[in-house]
mmJSON file of the N, C-alpha and C atoms, coordinates in Angstrom:
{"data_MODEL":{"atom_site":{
"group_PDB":["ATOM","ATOM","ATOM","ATOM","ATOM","ATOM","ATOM","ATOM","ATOM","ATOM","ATOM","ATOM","ATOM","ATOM","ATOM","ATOM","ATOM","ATOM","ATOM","ATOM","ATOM","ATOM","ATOM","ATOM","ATOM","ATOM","ATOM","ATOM","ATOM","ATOM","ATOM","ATOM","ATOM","ATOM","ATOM","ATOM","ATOM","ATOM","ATOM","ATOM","ATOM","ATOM","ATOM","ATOM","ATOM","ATOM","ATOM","ATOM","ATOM","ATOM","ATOM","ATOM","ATOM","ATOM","ATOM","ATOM","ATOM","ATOM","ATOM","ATOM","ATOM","ATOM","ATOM","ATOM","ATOM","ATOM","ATOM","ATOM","ATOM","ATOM","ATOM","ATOM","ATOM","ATOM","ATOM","ATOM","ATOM","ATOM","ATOM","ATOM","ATOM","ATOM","ATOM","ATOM","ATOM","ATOM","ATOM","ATOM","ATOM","ATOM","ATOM","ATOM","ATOM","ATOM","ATOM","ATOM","ATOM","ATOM","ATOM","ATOM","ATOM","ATOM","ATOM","ATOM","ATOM","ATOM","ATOM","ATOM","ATOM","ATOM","ATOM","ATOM","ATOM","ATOM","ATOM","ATOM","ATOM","ATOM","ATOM","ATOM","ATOM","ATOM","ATOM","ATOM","ATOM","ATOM","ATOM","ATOM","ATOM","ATOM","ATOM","ATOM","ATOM","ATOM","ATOM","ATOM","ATOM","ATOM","ATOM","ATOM","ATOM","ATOM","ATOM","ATOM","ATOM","ATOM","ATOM","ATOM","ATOM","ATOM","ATOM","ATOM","ATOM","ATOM","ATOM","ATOM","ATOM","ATOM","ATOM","ATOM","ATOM","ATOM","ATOM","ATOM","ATOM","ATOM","ATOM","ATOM","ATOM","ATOM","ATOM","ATOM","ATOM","ATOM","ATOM","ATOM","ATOM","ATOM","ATOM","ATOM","ATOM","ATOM","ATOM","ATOM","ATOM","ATOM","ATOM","ATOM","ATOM","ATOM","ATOM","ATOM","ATOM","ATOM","ATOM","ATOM","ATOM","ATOM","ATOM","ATOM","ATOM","ATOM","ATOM","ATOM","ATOM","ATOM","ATOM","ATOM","ATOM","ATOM","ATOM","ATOM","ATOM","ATOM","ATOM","ATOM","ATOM","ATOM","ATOM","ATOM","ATOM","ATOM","ATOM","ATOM","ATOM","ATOM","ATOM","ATOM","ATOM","ATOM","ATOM"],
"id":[1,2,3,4,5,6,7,8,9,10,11,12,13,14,15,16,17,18,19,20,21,22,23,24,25,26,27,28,29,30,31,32,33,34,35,36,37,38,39,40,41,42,43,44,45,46,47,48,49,50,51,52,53,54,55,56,57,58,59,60,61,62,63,64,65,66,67,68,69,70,71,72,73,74,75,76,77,78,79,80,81,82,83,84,85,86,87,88,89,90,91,92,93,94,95,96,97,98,99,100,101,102,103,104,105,106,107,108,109,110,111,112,113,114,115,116,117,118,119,120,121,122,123,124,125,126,127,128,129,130,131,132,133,134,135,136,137,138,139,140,141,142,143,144,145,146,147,148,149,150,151,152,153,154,155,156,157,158,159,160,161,162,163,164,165,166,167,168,169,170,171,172,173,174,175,176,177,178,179,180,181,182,183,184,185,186,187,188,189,190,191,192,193,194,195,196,197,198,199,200,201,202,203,204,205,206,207,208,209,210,211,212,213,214,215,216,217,218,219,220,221,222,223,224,225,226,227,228,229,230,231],
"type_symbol":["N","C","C","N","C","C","N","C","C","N","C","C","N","C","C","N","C","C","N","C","C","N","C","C","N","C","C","N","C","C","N","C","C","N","C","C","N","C","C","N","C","C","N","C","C","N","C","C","N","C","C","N","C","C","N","C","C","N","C","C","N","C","C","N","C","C","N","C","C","N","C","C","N","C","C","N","C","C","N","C","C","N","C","C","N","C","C","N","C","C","N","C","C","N","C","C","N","C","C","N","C","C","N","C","C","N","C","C","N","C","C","N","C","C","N","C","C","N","C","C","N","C","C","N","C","C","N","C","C","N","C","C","N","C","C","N","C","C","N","C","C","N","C","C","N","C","C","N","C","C","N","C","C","N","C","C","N","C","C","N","C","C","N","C","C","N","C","C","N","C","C","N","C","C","N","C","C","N","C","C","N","C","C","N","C","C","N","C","C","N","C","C","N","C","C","N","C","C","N","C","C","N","C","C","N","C","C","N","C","C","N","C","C","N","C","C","N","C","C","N","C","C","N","C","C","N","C","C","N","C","C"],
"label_atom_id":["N","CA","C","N","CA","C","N","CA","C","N","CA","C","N","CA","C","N","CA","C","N","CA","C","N","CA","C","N","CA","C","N","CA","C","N","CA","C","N","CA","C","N","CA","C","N","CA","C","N","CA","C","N","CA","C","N","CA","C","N","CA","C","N","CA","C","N","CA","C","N","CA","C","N","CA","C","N","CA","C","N","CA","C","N","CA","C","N","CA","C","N","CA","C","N","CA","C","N","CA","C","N","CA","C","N","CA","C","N","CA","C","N","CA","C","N","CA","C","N","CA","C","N","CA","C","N","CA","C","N","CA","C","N","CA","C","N","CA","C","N","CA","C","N","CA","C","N","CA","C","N","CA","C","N","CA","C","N","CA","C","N","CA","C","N","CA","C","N","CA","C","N","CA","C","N","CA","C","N","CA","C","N","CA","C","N","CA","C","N","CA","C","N","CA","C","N","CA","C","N","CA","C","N","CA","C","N","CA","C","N","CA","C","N","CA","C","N","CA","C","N","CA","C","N","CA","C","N","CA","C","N","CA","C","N","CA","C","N","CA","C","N","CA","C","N","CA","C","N","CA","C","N","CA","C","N","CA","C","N","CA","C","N","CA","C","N","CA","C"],
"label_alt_id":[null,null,null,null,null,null,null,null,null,null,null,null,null,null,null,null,null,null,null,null,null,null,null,null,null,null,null,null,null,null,null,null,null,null,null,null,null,null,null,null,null,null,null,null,null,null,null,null,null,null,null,null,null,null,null,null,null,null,null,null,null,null,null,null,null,null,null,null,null,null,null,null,null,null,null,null,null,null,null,null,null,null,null,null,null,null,null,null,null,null,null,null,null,null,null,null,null,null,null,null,null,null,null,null,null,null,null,null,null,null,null,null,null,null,null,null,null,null,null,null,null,null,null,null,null,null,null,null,null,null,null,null,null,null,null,null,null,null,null,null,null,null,null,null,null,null,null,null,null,null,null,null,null,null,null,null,null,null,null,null,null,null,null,null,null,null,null,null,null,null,null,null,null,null,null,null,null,null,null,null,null,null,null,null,null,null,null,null,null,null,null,null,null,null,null,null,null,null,null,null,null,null,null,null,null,null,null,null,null,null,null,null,null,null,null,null,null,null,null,null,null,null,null,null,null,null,null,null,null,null,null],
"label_comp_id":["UNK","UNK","UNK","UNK","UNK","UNK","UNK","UNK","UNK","UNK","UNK","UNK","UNK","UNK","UNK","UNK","UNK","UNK","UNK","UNK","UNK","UNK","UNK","UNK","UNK","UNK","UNK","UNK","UNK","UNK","UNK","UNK","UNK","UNK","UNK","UNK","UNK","UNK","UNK","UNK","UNK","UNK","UNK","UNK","UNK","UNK","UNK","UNK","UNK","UNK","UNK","UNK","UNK","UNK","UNK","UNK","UNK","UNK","UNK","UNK","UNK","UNK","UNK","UNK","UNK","UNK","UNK","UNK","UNK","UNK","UNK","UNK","UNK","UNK","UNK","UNK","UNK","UNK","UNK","UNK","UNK","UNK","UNK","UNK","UNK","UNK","UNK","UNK","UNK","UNK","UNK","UNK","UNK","UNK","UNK","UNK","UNK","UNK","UNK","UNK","UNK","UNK","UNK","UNK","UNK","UNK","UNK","UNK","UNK","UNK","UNK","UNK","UNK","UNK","UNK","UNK","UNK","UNK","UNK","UNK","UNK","UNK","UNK","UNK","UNK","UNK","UNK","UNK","UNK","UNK","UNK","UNK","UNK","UNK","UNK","UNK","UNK","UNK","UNK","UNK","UNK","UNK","UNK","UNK","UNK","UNK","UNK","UNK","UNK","UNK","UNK","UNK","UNK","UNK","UNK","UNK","UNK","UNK","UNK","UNK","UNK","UNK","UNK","UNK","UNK","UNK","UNK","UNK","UNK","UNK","UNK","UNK","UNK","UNK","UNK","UNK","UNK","UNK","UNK","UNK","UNK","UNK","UNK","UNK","UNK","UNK","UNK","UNK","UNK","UNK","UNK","UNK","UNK","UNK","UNK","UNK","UNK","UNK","UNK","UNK","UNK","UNK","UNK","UNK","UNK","UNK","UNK","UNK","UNK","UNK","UNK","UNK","UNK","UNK","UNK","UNK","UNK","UNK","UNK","UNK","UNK","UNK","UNK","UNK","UNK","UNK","UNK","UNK","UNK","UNK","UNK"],
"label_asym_id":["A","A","A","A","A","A","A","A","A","A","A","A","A","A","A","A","A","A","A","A","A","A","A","A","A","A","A","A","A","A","A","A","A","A","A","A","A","A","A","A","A","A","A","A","A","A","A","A","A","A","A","A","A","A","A","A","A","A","A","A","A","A","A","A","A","A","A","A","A","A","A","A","A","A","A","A","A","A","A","A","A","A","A","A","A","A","A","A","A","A","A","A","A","A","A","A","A","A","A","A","A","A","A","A","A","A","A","A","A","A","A","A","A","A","A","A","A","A","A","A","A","A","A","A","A","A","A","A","A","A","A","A","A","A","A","A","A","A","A","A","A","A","A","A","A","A","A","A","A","A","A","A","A","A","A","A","A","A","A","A","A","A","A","A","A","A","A","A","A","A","A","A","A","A","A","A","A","A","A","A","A","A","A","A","A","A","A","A","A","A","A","A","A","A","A","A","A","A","A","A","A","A","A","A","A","A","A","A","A","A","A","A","A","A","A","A","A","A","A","A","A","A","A","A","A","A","A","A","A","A","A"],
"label_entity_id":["1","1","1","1","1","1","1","1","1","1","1","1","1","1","1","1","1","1","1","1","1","1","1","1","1","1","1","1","1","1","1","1","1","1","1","1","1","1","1","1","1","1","1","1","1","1","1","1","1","1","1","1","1","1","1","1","1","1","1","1","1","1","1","1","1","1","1","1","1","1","1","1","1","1","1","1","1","1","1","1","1","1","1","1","1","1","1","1","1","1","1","1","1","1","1","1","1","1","1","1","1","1","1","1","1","1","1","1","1","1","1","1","1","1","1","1","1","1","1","1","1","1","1","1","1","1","1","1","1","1","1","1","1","1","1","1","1","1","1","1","1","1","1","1","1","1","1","1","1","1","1","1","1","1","1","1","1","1","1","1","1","1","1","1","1","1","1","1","1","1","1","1","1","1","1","1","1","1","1","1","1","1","1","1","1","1","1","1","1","1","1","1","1","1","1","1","1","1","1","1","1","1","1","1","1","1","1","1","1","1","1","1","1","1","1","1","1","1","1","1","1","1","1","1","1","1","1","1","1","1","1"],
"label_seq_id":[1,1,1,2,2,2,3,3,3,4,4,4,5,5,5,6,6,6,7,7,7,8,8,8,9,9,9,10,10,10,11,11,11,12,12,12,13,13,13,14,14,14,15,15,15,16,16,16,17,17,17,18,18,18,19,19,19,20,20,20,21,21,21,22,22,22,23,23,23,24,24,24,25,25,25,26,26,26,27,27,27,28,28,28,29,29,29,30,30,30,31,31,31,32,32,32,33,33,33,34,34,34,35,35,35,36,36,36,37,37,37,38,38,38,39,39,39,40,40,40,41,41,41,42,42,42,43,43,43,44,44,44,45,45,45,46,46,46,47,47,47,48,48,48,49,49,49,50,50,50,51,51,51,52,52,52,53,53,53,54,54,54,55,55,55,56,56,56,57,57,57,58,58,58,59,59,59,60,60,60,61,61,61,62,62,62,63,63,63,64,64,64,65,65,65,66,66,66,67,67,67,68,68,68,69,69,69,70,70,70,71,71,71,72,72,72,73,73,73,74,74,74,75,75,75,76,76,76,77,77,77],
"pdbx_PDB_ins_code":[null,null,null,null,null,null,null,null,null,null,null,null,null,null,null,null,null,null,null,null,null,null,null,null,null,null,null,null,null,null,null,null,null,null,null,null,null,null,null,null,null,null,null,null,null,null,null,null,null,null,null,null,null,null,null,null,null,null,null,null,null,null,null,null,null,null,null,null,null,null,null,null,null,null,null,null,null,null,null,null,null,null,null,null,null,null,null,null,null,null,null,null,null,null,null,null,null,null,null,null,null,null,null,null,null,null,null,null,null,null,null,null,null,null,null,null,null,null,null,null,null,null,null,null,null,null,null,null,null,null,null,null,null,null,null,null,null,null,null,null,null,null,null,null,null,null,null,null,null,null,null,null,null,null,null,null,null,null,null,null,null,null,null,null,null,null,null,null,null,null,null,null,null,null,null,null,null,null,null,null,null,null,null,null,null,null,null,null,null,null,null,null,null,null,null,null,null,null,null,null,null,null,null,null,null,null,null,null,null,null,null,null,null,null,null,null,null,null,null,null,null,null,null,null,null,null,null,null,null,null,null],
"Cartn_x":[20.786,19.366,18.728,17.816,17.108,16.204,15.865,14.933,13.754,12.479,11.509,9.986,8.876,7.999,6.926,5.816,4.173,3.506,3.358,2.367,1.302,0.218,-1.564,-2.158,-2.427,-2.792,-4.225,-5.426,-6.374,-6.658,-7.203,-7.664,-8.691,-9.069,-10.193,-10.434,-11.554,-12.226,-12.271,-11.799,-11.496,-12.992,-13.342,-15.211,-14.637,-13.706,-13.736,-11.975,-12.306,-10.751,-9.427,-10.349,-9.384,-8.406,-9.138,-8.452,-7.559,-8.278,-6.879,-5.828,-5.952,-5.099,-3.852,-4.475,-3.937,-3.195,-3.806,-2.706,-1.928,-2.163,-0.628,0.104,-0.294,0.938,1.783,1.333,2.095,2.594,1.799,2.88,4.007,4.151,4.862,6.597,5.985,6.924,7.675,7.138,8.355,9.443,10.464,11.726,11.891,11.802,12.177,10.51,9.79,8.476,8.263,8.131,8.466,6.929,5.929,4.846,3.913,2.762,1.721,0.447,-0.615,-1.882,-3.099,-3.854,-5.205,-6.323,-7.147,-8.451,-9.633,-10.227,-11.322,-12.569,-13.212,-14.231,-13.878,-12.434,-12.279,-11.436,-11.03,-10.784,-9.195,-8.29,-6.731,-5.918,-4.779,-3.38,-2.622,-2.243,-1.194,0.316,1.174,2.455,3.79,4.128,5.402,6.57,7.743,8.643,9.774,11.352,12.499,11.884,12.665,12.698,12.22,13.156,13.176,12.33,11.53,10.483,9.343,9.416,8.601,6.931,6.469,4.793,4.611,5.053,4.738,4.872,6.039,6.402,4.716,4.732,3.339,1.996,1.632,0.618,1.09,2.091,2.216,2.307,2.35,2.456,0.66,0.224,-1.639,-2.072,-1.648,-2.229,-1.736,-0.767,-0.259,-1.425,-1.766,-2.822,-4.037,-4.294,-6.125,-6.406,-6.67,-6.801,-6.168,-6.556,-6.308,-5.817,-5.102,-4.537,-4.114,-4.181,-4.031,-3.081,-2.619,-1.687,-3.544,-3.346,-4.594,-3.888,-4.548,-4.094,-2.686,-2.29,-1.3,-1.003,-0.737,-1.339,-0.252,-0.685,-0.055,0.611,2.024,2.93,2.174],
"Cartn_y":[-10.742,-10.77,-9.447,-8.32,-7.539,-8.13,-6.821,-7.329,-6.27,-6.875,-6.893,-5.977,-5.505,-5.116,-5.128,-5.269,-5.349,-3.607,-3.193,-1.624,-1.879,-1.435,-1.5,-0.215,0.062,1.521,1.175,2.328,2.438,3.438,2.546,3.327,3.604,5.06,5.8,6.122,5.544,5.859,4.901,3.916,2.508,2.156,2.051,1.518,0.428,0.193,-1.49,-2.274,-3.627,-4.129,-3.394,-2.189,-1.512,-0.544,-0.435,0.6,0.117,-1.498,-2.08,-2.022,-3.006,-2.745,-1.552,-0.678,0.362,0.749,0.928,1.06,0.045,-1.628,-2.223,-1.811,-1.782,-1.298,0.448,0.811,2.416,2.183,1.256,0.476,-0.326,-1.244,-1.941,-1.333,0.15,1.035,1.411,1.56,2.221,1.734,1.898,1.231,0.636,-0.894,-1.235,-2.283,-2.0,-3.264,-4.359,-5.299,-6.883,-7.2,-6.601,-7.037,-6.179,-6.092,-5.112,-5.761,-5.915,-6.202,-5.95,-5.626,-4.571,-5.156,-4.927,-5.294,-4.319,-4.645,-3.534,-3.425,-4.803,-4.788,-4.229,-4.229,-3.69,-2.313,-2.017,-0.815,-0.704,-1.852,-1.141,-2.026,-1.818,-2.137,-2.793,-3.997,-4.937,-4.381,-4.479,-3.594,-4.829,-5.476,-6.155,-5.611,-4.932,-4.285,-4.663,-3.971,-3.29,-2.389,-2.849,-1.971,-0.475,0.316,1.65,2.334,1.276,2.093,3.446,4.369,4.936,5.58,5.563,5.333,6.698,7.5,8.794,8.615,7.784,7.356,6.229,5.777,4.622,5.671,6.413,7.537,8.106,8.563,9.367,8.624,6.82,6.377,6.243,6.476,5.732,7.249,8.219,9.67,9.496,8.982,9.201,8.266,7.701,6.598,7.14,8.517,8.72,9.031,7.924,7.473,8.136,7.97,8.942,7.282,7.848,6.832,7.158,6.791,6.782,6.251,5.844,4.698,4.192,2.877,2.102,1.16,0.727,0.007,-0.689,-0.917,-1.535,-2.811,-4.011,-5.29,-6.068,-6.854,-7.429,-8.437,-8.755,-9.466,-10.869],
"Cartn_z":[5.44,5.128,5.54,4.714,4.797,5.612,6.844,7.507,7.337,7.162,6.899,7.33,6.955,7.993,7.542,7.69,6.93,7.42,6.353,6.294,5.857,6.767,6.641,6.224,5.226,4.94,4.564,4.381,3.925,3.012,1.732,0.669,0.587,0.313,0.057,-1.723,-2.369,-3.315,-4.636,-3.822,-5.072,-5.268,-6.672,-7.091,-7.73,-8.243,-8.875,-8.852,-9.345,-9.994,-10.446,-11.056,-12.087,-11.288,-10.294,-9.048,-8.024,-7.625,-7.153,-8.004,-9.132,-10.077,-10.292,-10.43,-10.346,-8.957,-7.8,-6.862,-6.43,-6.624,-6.572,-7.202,-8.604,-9.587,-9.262,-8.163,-7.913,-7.016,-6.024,-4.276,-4.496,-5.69,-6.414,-6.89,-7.044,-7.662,-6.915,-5.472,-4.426,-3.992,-4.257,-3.934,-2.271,-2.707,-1.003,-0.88,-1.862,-1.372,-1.88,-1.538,-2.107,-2.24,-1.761,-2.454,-1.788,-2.489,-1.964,-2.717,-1.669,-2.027,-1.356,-2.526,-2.084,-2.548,-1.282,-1.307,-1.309,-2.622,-2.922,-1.58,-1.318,-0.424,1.546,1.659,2.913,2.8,1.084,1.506,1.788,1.81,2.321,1.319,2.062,1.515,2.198,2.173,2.798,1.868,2.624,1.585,2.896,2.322,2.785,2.207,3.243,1.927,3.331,2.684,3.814,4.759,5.949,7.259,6.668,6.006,5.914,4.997,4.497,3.521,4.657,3.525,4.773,4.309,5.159,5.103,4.257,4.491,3.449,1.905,1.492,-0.039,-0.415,0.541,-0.037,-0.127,1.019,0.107,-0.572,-0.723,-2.17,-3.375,-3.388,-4.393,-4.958,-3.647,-3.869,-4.255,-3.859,-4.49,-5.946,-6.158,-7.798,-8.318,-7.895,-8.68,-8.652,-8.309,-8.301,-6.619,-5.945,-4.708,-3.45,-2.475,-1.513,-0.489,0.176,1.488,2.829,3.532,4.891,5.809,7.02,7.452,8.422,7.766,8.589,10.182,10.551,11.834,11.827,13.481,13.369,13.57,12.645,12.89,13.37,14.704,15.849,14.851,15.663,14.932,15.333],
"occupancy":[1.0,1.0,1.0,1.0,1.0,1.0,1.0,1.0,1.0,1.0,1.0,1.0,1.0,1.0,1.0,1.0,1.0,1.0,1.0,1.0,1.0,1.0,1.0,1.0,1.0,1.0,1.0,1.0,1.0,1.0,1.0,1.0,1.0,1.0,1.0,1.0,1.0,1.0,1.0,1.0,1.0,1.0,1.0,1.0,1.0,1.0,1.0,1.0,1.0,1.0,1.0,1.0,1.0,1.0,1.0,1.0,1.0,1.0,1.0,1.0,1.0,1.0,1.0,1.0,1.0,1.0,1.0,1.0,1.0,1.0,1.0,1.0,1.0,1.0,1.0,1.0,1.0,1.0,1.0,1.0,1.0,1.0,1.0,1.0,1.0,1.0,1.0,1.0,1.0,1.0,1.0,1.0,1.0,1.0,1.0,1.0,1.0,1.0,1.0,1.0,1.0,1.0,1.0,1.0,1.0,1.0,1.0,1.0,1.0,1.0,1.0,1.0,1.0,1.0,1.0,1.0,1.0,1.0,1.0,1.0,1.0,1.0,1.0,1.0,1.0,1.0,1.0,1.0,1.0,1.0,1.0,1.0,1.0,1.0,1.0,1.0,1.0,1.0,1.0,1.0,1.0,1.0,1.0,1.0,1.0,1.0,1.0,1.0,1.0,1.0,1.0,1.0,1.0,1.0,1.0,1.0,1.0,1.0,1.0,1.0,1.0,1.0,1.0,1.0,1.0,1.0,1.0,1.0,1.0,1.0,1.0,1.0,1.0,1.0,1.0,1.0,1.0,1.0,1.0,1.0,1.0,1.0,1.0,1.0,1.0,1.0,1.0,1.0,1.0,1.0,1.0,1.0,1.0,1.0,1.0,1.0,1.0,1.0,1.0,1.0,1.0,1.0,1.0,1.0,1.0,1.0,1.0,1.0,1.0,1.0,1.0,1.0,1.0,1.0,1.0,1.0,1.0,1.0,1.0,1.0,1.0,1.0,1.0,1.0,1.0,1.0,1.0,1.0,1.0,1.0,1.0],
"B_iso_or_equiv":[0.0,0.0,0.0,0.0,0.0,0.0,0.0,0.0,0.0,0.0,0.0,0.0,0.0,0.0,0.0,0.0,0.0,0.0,0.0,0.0,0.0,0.0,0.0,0.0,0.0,0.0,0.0,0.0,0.0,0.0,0.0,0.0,0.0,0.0,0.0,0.0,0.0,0.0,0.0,0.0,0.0,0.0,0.0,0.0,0.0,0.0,0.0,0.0,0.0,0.0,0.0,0.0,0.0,0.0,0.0,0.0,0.0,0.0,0.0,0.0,0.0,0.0,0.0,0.0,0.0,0.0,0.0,0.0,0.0,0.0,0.0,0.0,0.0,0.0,0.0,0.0,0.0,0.0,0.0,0.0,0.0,0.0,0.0,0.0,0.0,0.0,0.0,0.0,0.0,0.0,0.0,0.0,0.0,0.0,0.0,0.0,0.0,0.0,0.0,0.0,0.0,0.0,0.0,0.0,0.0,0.0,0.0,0.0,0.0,0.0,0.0,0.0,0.0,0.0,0.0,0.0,0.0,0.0,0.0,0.0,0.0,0.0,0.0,0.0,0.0,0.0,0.0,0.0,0.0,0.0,0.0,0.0,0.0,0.0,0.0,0.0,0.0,0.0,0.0,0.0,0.0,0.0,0.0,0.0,0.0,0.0,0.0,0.0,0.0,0.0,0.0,0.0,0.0,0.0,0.0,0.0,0.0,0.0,0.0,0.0,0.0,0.0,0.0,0.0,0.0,0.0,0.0,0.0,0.0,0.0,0.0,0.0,0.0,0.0,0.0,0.0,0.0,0.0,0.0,0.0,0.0,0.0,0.0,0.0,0.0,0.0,0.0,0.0,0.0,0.0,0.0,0.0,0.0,0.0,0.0,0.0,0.0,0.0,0.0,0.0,0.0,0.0,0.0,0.0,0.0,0.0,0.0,0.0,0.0,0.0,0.0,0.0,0.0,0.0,0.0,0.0,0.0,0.0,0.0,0.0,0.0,0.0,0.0,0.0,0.0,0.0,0.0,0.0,0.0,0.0,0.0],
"pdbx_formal_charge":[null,null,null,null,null,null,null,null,null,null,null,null,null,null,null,null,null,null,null,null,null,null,null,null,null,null,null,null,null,null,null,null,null,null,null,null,null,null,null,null,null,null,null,null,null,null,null,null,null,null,null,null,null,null,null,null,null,null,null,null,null,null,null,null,null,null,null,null,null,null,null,null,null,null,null,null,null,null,null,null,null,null,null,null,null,null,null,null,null,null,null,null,null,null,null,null,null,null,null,null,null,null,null,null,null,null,null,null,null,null,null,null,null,null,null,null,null,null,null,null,null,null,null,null,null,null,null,null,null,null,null,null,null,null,null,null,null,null,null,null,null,null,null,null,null,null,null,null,null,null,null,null,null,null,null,null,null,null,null,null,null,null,null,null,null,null,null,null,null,null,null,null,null,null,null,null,null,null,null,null,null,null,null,null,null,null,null,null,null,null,null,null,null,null,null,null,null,null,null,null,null,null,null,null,null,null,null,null,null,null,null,null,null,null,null,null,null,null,null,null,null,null,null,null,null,null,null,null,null,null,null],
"auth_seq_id":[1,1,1,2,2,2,3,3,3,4,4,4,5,5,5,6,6,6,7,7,7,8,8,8,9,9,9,10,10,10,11,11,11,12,12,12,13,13,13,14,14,14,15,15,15,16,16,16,17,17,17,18,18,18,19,19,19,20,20,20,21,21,21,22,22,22,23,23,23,24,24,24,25,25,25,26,26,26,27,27,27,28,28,28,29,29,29,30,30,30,31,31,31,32,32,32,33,33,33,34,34,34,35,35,35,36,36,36,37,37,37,38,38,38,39,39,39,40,40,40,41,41,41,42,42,42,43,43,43,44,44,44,45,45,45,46,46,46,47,47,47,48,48,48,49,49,49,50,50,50,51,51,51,52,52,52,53,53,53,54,54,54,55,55,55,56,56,56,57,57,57,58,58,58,59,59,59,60,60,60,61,61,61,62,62,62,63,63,63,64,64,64,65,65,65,66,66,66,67,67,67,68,68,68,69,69,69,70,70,70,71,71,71,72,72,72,73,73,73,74,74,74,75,75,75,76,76,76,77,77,77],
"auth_comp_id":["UNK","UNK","UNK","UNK","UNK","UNK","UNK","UNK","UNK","UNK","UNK","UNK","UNK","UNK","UNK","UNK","UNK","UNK","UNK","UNK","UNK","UNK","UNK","UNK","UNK","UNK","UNK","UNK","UNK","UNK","UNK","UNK","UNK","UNK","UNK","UNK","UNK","UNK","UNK","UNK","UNK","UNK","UNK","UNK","UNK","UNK","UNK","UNK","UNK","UNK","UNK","UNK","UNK","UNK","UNK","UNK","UNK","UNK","UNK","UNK","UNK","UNK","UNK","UNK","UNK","UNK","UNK","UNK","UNK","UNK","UNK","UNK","UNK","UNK","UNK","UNK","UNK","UNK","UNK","UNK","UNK","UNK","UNK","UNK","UNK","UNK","UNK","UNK","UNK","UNK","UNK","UNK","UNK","UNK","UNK","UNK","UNK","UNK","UNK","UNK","UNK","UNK","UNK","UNK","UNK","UNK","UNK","UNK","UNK","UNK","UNK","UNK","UNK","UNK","UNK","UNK","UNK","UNK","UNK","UNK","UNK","UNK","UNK","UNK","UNK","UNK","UNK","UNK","UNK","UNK","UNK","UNK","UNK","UNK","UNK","UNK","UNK","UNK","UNK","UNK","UNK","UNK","UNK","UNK","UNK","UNK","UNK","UNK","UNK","UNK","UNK","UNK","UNK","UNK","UNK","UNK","UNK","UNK","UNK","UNK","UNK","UNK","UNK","UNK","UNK","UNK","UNK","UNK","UNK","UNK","UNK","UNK","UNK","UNK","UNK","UNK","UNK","UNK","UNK","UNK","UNK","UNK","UNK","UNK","UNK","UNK","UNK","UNK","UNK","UNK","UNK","UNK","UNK","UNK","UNK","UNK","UNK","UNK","UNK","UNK","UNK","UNK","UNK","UNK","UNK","UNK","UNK","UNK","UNK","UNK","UNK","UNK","UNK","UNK","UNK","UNK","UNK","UNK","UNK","UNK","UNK","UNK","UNK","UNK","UNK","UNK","UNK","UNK","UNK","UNK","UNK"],
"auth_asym_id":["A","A","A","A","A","A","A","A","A","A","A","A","A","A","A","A","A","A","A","A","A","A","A","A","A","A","A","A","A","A","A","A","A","A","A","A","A","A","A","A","A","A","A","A","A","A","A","A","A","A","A","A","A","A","A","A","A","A","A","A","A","A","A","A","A","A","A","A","A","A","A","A","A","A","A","A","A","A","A","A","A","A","A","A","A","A","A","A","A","A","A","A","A","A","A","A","A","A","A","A","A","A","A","A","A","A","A","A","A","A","A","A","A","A","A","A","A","A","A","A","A","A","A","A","A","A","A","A","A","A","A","A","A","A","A","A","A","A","A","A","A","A","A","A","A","A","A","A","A","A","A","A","A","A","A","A","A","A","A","A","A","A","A","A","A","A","A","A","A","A","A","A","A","A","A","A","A","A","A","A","A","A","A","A","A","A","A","A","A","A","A","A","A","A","A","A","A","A","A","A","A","A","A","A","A","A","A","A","A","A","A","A","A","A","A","A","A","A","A","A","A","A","A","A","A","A","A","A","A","A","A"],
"auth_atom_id":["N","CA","C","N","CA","C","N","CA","C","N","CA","C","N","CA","C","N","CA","C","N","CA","C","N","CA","C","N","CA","C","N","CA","C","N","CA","C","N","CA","C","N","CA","C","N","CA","C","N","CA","C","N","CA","C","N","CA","C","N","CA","C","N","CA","C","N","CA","C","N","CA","C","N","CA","C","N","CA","C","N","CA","C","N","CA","C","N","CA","C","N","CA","C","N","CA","C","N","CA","C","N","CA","C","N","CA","C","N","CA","C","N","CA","C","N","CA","C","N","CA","C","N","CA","C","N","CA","C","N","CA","C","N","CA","C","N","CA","C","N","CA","C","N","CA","C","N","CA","C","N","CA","C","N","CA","C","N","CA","C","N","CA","C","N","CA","C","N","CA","C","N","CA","C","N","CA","C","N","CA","C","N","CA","C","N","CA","C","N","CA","C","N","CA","C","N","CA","C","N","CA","C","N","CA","C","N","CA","C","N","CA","C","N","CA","C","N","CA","C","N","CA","C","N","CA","C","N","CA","C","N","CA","C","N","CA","C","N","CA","C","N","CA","C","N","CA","C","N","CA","C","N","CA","C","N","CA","C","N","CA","C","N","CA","C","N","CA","C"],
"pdbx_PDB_model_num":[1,1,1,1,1,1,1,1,1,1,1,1,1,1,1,1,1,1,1,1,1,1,1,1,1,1,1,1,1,1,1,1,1,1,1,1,1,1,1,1,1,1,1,1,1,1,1,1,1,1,1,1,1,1,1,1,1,1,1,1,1,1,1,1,1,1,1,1,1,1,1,1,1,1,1,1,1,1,1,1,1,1,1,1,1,1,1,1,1,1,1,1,1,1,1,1,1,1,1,1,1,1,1,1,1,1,1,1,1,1,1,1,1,1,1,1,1,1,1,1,1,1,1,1,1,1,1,1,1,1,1,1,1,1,1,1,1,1,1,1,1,1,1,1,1,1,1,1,1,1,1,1,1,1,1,1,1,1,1,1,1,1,1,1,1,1,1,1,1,1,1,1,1,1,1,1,1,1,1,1,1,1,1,1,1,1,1,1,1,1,1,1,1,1,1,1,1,1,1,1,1,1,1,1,1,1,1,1,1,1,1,1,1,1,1,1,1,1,1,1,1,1,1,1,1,1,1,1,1,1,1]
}}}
């Protein structure tokens, strides 16, 4: 069994649906994430993927989308 890890990032410059939209579908893309979901009104990114995904590939997937990203807090297991 792959073991597992939750990444909290924050997105900068999302104005609607269409922008979440858009950056699941580029977090989605990175090899190694089993799900990613974004919330327009707070601004970040929940990203559940493999151990070894690494936080630099997920902003660079949210820069490919328009959007600018961050690594946001680190949320207690």
């Amino acid at each position: 069994m792959t073991e597992t890890k939750p990444i909290e990032l924050s997105i900068e410059g999302m104005s609607c649906a269409s922008c979440v939209g858009r950056v699941e579908k580029s977090l989605a893309k990175v090899a190694g994430v089993q799900q990613a979901t974004v919330n327009l009104a707070t601004e970040r990114a929940w990203i559940k993927g493999d151990a070894q995904i690494q936080t630099s590939d997920l902003i660079e997937a949210v820069k490919k989308s328009g959007l600018r990203g961050q690594t946001g807090r680190t949320r207690p297991k």
